[in-house]
N, CA, C and O atoms as a GROMACS GRO file, in nm:
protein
  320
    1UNK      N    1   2.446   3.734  15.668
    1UNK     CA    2   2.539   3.636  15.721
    1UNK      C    3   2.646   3.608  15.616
    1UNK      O    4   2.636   3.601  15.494
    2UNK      N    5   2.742   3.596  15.689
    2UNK     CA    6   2.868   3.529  15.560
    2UNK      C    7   2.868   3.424  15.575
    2UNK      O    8   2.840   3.360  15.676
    3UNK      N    9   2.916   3.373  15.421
    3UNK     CA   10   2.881   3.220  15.379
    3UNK      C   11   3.008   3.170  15.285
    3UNK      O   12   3.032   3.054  15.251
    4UNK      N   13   3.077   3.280  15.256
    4UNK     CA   14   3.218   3.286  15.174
    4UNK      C   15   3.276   3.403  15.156
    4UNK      O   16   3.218   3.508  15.181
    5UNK      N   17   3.437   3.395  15.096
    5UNK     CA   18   3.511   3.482  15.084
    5UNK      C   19   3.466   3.625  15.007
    5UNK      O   20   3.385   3.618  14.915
    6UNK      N   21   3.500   3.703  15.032
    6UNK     CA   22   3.446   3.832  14.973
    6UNK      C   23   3.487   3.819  14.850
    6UNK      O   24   3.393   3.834  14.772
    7UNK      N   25   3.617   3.790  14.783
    7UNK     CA   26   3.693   3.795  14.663
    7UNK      C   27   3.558   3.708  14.575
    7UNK      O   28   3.510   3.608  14.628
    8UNK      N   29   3.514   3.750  14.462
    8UNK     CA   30   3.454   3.717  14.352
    8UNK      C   31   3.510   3.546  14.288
    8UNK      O   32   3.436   3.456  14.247
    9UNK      N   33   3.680   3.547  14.300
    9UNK     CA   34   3.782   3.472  14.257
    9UNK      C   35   3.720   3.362  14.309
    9UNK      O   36   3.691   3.260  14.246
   10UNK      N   37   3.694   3.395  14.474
   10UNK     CA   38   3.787   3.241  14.532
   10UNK      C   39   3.574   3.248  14.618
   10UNK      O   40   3.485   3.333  14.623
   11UNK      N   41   3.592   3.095  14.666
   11UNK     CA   42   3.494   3.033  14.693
   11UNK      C   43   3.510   2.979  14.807
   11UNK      O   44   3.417   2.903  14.838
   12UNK      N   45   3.611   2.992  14.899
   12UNK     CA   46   3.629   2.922  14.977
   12UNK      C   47   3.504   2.967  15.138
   12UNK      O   48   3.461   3.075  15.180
   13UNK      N   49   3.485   2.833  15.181
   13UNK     CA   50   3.354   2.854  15.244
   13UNK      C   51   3.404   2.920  15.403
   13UNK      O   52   3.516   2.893  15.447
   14UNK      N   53   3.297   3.016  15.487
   14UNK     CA   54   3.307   3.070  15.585
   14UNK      C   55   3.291   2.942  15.664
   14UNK      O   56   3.206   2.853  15.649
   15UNK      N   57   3.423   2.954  15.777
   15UNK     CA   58   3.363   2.807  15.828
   15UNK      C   59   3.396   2.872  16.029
   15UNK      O   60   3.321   2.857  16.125
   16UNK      N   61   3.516   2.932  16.026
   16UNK     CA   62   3.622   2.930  16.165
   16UNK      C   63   3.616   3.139  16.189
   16UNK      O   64   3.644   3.211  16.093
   17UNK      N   65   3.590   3.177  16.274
   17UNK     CA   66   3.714   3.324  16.318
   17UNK      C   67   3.777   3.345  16.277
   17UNK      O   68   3.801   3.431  16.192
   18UNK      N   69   3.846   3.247  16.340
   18UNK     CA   70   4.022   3.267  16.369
   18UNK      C   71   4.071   3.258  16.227
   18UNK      O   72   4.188   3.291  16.212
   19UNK      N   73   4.015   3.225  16.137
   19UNK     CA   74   4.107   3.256  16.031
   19UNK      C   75   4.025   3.335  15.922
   19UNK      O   76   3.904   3.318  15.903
   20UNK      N   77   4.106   3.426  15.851
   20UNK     CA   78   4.073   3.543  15.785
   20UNK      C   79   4.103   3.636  15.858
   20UNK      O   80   4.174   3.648  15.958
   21UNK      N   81   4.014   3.734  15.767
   21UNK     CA   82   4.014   3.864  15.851
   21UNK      C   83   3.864   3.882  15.804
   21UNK      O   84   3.818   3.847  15.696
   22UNK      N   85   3.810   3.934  15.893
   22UNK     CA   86   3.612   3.973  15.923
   22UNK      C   87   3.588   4.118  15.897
   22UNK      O   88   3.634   4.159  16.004
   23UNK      N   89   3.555   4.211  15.843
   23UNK     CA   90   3.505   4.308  15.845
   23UNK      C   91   3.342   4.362  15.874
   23UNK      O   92   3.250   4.335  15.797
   24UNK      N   93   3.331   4.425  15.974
   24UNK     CA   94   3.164   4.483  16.023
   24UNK      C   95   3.153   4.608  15.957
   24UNK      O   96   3.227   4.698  15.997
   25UNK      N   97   3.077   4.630  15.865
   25UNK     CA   98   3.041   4.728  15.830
   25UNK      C   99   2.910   4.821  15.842
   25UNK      O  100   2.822   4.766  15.777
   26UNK      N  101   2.858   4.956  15.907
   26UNK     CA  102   2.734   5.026  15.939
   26UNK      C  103   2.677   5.007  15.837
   26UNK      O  104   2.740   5.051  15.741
   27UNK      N  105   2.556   4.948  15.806
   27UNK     CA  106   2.448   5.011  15.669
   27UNK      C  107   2.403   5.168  15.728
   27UNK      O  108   2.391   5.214  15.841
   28UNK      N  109   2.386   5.220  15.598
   28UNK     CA  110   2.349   5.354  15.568
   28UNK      C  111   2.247   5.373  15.506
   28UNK      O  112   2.222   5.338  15.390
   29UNK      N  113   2.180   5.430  15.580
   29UNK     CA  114   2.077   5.488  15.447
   29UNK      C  115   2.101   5.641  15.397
   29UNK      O  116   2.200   5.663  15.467
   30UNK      N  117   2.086   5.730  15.343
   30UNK     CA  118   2.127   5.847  15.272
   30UNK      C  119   2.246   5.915  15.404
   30UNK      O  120   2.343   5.848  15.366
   31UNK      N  121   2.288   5.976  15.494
   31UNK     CA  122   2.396   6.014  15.602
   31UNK      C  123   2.316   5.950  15.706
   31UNK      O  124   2.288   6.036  15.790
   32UNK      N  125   2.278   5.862  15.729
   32UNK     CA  126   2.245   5.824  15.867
   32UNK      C  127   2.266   5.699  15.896
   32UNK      O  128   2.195   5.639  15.816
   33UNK      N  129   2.327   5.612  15.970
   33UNK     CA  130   2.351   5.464  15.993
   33UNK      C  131   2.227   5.410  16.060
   33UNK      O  132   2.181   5.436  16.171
   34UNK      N  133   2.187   5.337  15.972
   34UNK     CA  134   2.126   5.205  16.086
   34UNK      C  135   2.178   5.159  16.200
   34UNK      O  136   2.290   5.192  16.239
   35UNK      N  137   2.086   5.061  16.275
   35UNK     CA  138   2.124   4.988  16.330
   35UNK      C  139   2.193   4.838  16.332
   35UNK      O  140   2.243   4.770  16.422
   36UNK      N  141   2.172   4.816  16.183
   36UNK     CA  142   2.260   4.709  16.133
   36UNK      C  143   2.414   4.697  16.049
   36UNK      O  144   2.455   4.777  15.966
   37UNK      N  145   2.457   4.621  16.079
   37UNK     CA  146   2.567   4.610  16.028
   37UNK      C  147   2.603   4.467  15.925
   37UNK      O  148   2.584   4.351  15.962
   38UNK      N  149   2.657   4.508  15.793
   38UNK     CA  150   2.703   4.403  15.730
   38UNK      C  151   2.828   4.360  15.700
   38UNK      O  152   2.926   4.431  15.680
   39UNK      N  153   2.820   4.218  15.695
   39UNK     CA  154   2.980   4.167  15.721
   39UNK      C  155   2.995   4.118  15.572
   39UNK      O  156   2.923   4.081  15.479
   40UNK      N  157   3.178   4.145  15.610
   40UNK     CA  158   3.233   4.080  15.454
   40UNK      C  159   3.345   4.006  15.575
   40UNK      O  160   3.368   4.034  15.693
   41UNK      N  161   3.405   3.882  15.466
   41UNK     CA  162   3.528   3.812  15.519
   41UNK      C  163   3.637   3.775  15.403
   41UNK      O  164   3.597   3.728  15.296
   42UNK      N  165   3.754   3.794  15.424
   42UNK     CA  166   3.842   3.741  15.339
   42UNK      C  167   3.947   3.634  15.387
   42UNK      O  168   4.034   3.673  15.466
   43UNK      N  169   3.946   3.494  15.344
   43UNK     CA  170   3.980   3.380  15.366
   43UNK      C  171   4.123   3.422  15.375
   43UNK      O  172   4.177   3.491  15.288
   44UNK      N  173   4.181   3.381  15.480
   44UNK     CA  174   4.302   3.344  15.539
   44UNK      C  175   4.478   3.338  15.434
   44UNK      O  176   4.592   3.374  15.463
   45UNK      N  177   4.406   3.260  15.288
   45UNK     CA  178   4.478   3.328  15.142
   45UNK      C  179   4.446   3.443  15.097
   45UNK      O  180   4.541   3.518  15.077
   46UNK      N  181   4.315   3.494  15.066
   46UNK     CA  182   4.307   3.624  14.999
   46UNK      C  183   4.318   3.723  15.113
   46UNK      O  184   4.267   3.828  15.073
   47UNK      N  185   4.369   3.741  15.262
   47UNK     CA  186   4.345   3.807  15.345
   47UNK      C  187   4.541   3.867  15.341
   47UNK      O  188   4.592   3.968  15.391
   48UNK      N  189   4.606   3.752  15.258
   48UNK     CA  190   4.727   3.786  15.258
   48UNK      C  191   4.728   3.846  15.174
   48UNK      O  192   4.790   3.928  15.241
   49UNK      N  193   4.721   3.883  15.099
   49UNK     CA  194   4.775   3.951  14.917
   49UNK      C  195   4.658   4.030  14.910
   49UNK      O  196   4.659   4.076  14.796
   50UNK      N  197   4.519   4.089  14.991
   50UNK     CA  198   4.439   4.149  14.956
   50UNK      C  199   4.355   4.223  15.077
   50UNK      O  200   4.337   4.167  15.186
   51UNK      N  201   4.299   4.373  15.041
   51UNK     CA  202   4.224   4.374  15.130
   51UNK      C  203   4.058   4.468  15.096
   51UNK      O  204   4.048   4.505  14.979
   52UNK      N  205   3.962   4.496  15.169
   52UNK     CA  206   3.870   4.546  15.132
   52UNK      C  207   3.859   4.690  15.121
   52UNK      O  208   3.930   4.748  15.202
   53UNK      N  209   3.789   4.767  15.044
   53UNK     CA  210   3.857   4.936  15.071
   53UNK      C  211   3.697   4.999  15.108
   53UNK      O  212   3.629   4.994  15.006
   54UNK      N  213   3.650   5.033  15.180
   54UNK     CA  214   3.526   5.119  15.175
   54UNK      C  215   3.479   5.238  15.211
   54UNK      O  216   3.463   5.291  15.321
   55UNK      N  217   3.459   5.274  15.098
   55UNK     CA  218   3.422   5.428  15.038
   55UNK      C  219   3.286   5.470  15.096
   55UNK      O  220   3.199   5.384  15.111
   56UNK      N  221   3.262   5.617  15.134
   56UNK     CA  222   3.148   5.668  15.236
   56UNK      C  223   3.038   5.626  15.105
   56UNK      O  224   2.938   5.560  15.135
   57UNK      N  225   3.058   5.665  14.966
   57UNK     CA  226   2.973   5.676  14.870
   57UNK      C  227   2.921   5.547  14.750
   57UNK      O  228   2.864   5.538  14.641
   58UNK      N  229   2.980   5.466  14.850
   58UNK     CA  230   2.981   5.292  14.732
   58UNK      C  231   2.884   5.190  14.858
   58UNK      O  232   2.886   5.230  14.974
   59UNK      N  233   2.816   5.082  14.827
   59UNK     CA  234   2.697   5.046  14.931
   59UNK      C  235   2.836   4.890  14.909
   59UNK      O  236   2.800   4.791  14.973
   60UNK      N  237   2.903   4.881  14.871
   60UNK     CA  238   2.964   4.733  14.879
   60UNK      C  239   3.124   4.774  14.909
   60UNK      O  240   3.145   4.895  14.914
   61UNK      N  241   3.217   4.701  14.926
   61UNK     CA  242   3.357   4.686  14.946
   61UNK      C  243   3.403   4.662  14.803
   61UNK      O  244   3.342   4.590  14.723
   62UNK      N  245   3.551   4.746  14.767
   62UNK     CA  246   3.623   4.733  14.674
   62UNK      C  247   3.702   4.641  14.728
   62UNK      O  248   3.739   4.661  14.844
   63UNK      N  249   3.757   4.487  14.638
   63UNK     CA  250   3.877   4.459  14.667
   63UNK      C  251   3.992   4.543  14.628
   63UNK      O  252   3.962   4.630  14.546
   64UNK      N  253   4.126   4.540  14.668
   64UNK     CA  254   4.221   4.562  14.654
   64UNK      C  255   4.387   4.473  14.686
   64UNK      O  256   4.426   4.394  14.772
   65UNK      N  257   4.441   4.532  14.575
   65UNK     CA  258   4.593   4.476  14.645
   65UNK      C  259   4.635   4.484  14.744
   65UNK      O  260   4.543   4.536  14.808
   66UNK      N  261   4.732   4.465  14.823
   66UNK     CA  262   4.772   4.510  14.951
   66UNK      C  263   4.926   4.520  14.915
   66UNK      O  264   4.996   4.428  14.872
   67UNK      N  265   4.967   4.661  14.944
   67UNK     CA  266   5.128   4.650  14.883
   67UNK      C  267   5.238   4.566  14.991
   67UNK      O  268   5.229   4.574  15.113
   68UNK      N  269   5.300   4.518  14.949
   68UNK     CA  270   5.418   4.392  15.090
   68UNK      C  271   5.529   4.546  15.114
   68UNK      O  272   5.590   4.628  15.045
   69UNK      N  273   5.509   4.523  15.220
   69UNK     CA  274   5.659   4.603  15.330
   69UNK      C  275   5.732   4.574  15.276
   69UNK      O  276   5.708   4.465  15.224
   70UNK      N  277   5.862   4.631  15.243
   70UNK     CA  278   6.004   4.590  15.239
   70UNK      C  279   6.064   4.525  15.383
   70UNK      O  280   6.080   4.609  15.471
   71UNK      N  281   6.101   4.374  15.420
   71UNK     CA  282   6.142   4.331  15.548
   71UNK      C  283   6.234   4.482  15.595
   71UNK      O  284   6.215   4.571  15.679
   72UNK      N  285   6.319   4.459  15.513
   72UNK     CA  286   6.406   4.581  15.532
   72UNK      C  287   6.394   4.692  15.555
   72UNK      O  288   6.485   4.763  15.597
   73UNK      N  289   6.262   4.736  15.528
   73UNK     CA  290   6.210   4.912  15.570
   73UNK      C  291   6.115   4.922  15.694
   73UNK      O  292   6.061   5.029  15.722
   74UNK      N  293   6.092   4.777  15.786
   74UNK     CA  294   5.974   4.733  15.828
   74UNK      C  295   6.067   4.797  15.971
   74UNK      O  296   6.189   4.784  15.963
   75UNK      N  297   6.002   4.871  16.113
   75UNK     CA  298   6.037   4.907  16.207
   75UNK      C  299   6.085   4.761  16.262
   75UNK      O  300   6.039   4.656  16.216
   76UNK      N  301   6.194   4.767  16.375
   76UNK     CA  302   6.215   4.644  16.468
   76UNK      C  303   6.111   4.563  16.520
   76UNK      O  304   6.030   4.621  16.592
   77UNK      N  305   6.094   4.432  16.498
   77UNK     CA  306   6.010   4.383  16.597
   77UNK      C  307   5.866   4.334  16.479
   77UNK      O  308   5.770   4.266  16.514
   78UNK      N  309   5.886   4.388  16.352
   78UNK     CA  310   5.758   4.390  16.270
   78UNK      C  311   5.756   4.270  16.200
   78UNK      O  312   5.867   4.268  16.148
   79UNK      N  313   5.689   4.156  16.163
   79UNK     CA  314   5.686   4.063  16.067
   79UNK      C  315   5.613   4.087  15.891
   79UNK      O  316   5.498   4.129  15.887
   80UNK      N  317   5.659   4.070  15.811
   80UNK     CA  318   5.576   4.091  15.693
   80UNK      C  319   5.450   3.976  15.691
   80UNK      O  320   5.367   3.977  15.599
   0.00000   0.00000   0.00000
């Protein structure tokens, strides 16, 4: 169950959906998925400036940066 933000940093408590972003991830055991799945969440601040990266060969999520669009390079219609 999630209970807080994925980021190490920040502490902020799992409370709502709608805000963040939720990730479901398959557990694995050596190439074969379970039937369970584990969740990470990143709070609604670290969901802006960051995101999770996961690798076939790592059992947890890397954070990462998230690079910002140029408004200016962004197709019609796109918000940063």
């Amino acid at each position: 169950m999630v209970s807080q933000c994925a980021n190490p940093g920040c502490h902020e408590p799992f409370v709502y959906f709608h805000s963040g972003k939720l990730f479901a991830v398959p557990q694995r055991i050596g190439r074969v998925a379970r039937a369970t799945v584990e969740c990470f969440w990143l709070c609604q601040r670290c969901a802006e400036s960051m995101a999770l990266e996961f690798r076939p060969s790592g059992d947890h999520p890397e954070l990462v940066v998230r690079r910002k669009v140029m408004a200016s390079r962004q197709p019609a219609g796109c918000k940063a």
